[in-house]
C-alpha positions in Angstrom: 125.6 89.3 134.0 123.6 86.1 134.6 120.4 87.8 133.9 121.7 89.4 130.7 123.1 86.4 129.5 119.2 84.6 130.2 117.8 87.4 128.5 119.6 87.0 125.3 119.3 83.6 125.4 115.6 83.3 125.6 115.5 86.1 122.6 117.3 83.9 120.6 115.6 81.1 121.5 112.1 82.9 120.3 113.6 84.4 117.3 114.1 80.9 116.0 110.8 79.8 116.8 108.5 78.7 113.7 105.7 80.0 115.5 107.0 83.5 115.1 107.6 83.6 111.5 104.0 82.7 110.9 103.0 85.1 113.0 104.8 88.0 111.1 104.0 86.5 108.1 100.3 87.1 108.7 100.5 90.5 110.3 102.7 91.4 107.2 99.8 90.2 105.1 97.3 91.6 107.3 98.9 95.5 106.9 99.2 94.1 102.8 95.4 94.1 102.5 94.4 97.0 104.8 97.4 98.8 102.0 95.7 97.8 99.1 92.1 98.4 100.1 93.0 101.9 101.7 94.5 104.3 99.1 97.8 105.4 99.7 99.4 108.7 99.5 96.2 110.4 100.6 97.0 113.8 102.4 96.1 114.1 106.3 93.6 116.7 105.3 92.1 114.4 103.1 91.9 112.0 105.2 89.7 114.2 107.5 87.4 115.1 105.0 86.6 111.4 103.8 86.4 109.8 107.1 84.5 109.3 110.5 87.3 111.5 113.4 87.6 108.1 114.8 88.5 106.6 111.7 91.1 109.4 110.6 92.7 109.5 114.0 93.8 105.6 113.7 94.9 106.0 109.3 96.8 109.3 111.0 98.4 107.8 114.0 99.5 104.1 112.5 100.4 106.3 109.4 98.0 103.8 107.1 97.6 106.1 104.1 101.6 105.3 103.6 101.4 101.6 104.7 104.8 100.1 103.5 106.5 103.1 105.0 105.2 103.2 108.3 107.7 102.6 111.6 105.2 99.5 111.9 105.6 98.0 109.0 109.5 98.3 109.3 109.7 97.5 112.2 107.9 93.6 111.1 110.5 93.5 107.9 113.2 94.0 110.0 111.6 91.1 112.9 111.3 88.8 109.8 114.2 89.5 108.8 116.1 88.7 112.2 113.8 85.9 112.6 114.9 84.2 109.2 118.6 84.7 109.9 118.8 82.8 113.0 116.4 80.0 111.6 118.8 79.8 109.3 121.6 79.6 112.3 120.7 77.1 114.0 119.1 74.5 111.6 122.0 74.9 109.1 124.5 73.2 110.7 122.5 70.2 111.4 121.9 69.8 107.7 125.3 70.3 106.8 126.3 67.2 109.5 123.8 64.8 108.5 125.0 65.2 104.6 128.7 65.2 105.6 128.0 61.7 107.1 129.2 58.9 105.0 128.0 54.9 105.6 130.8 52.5 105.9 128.7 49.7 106.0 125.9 48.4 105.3 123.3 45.6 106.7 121.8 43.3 104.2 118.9 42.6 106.9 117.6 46.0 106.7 118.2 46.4 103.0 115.5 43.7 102.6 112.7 45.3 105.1 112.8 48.8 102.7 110.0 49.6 101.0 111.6 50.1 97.7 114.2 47.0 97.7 114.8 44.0 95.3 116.9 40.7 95.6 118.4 37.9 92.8 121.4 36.4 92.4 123.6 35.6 89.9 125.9 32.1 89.4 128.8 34.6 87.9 131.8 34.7 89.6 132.1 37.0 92.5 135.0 39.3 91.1 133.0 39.9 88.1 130.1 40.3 90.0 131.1 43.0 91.5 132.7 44.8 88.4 129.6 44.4 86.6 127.4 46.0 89.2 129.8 48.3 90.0 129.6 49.2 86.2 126.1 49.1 85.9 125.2 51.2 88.7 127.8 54.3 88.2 126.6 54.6 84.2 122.6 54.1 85.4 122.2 55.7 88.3 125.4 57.7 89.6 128.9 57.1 91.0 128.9 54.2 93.6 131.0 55.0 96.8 132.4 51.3 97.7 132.8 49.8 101.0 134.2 46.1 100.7 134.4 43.6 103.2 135.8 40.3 103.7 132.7 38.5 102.7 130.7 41.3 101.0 131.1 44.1 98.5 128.4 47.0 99.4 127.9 50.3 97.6 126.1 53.3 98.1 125.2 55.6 95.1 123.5 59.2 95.8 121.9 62.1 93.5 120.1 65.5 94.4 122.3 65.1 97.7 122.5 69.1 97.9 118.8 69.6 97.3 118.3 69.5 101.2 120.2 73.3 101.1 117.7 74.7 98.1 115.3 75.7 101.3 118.0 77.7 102.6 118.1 79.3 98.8 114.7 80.2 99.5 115.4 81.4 103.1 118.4 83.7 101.3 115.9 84.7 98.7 113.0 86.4 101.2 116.0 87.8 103.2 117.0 89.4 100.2 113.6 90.8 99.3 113.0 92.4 102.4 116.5 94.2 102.2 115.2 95.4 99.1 112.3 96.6 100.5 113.4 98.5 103.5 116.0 100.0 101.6 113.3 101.3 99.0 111.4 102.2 102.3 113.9 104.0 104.1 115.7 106.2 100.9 113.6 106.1 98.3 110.7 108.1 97.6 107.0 108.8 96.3 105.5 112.2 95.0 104.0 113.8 92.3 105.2 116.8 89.8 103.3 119.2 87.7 104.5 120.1 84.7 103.2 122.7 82.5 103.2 122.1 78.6 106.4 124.1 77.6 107.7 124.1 81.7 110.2 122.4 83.4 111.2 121.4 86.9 113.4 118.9 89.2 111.1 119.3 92.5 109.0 116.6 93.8 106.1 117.1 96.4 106.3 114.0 98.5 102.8 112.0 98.5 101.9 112.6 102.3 103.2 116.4 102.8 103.9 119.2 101.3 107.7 118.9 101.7 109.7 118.7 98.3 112.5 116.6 96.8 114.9 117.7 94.1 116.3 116.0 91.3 119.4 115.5 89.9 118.1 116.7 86.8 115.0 118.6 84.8 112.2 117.5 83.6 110.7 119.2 81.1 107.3 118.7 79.2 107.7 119.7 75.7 104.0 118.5 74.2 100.6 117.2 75.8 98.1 115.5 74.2 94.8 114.2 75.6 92.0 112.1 72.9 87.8 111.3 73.7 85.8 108.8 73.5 82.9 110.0 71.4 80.6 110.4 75.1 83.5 113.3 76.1 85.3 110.7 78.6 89.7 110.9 78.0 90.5 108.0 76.0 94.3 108.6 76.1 96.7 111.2 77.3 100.3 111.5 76.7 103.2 113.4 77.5 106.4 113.9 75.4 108.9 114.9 78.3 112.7 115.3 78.0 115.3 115.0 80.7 118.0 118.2 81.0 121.0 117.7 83.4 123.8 120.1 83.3 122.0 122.1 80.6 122.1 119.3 78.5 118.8 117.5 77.2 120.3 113.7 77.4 116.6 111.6 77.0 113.4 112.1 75.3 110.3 110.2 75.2 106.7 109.7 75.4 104.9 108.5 78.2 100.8 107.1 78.7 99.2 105.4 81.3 101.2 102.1 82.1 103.8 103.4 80.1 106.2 105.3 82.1 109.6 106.5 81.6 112.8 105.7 84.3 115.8 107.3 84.4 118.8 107.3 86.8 116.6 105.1 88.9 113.6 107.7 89.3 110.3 106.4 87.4 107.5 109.0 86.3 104.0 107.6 85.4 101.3 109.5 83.5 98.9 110.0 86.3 96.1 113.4 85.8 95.9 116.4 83.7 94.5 119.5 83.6 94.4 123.3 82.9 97.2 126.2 84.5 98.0 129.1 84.1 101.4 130.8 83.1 100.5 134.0 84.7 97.6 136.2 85.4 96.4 139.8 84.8 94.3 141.6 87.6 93.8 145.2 88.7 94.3 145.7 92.4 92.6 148.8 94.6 93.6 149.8 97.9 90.5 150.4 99.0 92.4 153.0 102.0 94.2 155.3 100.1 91.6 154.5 96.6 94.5 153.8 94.0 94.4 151.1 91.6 97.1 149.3 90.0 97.1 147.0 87.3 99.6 143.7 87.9 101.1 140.9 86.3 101.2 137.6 88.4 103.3 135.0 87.2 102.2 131.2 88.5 103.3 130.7 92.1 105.7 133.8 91.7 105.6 137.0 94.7 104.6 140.6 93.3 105.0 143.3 95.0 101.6 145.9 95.3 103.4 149.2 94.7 103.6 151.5 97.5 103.0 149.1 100.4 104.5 146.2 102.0 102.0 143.3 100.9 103.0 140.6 97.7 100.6 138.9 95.7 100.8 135.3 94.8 99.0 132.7 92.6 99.4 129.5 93.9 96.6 127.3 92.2 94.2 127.7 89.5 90.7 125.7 88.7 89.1 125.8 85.9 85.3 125.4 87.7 85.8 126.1 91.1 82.4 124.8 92.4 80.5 124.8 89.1 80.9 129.0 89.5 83.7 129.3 87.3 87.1 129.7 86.9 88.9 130.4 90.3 92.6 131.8 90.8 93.8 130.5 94.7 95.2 134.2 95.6 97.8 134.5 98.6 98.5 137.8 100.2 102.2 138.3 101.8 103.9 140.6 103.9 107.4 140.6 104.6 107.8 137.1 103.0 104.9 135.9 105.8 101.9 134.5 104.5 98.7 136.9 106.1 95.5 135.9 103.9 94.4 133.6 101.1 91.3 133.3 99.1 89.6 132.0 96.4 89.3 134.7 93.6 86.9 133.9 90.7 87.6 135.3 87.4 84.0 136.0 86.2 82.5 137.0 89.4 84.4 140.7 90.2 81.7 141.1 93.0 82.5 138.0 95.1 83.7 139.0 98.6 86.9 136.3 98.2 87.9 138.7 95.5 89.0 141.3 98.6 92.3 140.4 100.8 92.6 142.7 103.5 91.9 146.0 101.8 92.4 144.9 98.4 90.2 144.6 95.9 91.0 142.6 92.9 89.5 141.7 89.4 90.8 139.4 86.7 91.6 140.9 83.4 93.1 138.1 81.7 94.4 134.6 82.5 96.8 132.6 80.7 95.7 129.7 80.4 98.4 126.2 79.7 98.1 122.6 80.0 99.8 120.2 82.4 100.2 117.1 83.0 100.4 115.5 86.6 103.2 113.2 87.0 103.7 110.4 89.8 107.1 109.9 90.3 109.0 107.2 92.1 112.3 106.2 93.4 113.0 102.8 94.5 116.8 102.2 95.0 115.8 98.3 96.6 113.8 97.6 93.6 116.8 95.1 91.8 117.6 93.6 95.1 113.9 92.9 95.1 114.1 91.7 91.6 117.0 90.0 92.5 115.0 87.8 95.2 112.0 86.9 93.3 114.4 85.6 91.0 116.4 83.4 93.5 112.9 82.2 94.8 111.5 80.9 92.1 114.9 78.7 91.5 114.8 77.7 95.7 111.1 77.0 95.1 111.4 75.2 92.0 114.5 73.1 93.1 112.9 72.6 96.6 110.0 70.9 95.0 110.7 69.5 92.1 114.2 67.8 93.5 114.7 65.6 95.6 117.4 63.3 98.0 117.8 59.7 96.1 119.9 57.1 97.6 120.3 53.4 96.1 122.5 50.7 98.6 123.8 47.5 96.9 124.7 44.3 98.9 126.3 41.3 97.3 128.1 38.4 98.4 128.9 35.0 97.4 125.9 32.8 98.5 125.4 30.0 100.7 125.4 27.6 97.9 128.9 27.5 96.4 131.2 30.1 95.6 130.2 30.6 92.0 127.0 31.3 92.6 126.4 35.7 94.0 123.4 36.9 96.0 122.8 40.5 95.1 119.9 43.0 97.3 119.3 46.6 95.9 117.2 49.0 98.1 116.2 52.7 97.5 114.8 56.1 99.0 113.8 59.0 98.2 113.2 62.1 100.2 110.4 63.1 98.1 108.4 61.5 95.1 108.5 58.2 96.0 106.6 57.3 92.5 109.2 58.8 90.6 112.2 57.1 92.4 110.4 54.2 92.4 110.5 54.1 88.4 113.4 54.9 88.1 114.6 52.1 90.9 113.1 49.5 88.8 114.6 50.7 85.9 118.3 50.5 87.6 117.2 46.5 88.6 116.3 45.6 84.9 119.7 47.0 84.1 122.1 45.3 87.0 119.7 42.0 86.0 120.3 42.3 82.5 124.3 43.1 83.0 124.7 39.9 84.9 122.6 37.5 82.9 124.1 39.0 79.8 127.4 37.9 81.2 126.0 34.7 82.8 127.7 32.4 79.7 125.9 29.4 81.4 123.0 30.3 80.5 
């Protein structure tokens, strides 16, 4: 029990350690630059291709090529975020006693030795004296908490005395950003969707795999249009796409490039284009028994060959597959199993892809449609996020540019006679001295120019 109680208590203990925080702070902003330099949502496959084994091994194992999503990466939000909440445990209360602390009294001698301190006296009498900087201070400078004595009347005046808390407003502030973050981590999502112009779907192919999402809705793309530059480059591309839930069309609108369209909290940005096709016409020869058939293949849709157990499918389509042509990506199926897949070109009957298994097969007709690629995005941390960067900027802003000033007043009847008042101001600031310091000297003129004004023996 011992032991487990020492354990705890030295994890505590480091979880409140500065020392720690700027040590997830840099490894957080380490993985930030390796995320931005390295492009994210990159397949594994691709991956392979595009880099060194060595180099593909580490972006696959550490999961690099989806950075902010990685167990890692987590794993240091959710450190940082312990390690904030216990900072914020065991310095709070310390703040919260030194402010609750009130001065009951207050030594002239050490009034004089501050920095930021003036003296004078007055030959009012000592009841008035007191009203009058009484008065003075609470309309100058703020209300004046008063402690009298037999001999002495003191005063102590505070403003910006909850500014010492605005740090914790920032401490609240990245707490709530990384919330937002691993919530967006851990339940949303980031894929992409191709629609063809006149299709519709409500599935999502997640950025790293194949695996799909669906949608609470459709998307459908009802027009795509795509200008040039005058050297043949795309100057602009836009999709007019309209959302359909419960049979219902409930949104429409056009999207560009950093112009996308959110709704129900998923966001889809204008990302690629290109050219598919709806469905395909090929004739297909069983080479065994000599027949030929002549087929219809809908885009990614099974066919049956007649007479045998096989299915065609058309999976992909490019429109110059290797500067040869264009290239229909052919799958051949048996009993719902996948069994052999090839590239078949369209102009190039003879090519030995264009033969799966036994089967022979030559393009008739394709046709052809435009789509548009889609990269869509759901973030369901985003307004906590939001929310946080908000809330920082006011904790930053406050922190900064607000500050702890205190002003004590001393006065008593002086040494000379009793109609005659000796009156020491002092001051402190927990931040911008220069500031205070104005404005200190501007509270003196006034209490100076309170008494004298009603100094009749003058």
């Amino acid at each position: 029990m011992q032991d487990k109680l020492r354990i705890l208590s030295l994890t505590y203990q480091n979880l409140a350690s500065v020392k720690l925080t700027v040590f997830i702070f840099i490894a957080i902003a380490a993985g930030s630059i390796i995320g931005t330099l390295l492009p994210q949502g990159i397949t594994p496959q691709e991956i392979e291709a595009h880099y060194r084994p060595a180099a593909a091994w580490i972006i696959n194992t550490f999961g690099l090529n989806d950075l902010y999503r990685s167990s890692w990466f987590r794993a240091l939000l959710l450190l940082l975020c312990a390690n904030l909440i216990v900072c914020t445990i065991e310095r709070l209360p310390k703040t919260i006693r030194l402010l609750q602390r009130r001065e009951e009294s207050v030594d002239p001698q050490k009034l004089v030795k501050f920095s930021i301190s003036r003296q004078f006296s007055t030959r009012l009498p000592w009841e008035e004296t007191r009203s009058r900087l009484t008065k003075a201070v609470s309309e100058g400078f703020g209300p004046m908490h008063l402690a009298d004595g037999p001999d002495a009347c003191t005063g102590i005046a505070e403003k910006g005395r909850w500014s010492p808390f605005m740090v914790y407003v920032t401490h609240a502030s990245v707490l709530v950003i990384l919330i937002g973050a691993l919530i967006g981590s851990l339940f949303g999502f980031k894929g992409s969707m191709e629609l063809n112009e006149g299709g519709s779907s409500d599935r999502v192919t997640l950025a790293n795999n194949d695996r799909t999402v669906p949608l609470p809705f459709q998307v459908r793309c009802d027009k795509f249009e795509v200008s040039y530059y005058d050297t043949g480059a795309p100057q602009e591309f836009r999709s007019d796409l309209a959302i359909v839930k419960d049979g219902r069309e409930v949104l429409k609108e056009s999207i560009r490039v950093n112009d996308p369209l959110t709704y129900d909290g998923v966001t889809f940005y204008q990302s690629s284009y290109g050219t598919n096709i709806r469905q395909a016409e090929v004739e297909v020869q069983d080479r065994d028994t000599g027949k030929n058939y002549t087929m219809t293949l809908p885009f990614r849709e099974d066919v049956t060959i007649p007479g045998t157990p096989y299915a065609l499918r058309v999976v992909s389509y490019q429109a110059n597959l290797m500067r040869v042509g264009p290239a229909l990506g052919v799958i051949l199926s048996r009993e719902g199993e996948d069994v052999k897949d090839s590239w078949v070109l369209v102009q190039r009957p003879a090519f030995h892809g264009n033969r799966l298994l036994n089967f022979q097969l030559r393009v008739i007709r394709t046709d052809e449609v435009r789509f548009t690629g889609l990269q869509v995005k759901e973030d369901p941390g985003i307004w906590l996020v939001w929310l946080g960067f908000t809330a920082m900027l006011v904790g930053i802003g406050m922190t900064f540019y607000t500050s702890h000033r205190k002003v004590w007043v001393w006065a008593a009847p002086s040494s000379s006679g009793k109609d005659a008042s000796r009156v020491i101001v002092a001051g402190r600031a927990s931040k911008n001295t220069y500031a205070f310091e104005q404005e200190f000297n501007s509270l003196c003129d006034r209490l100076q120019d309170e008494l004298k004004s009603g100094d009749t023996r003058n």
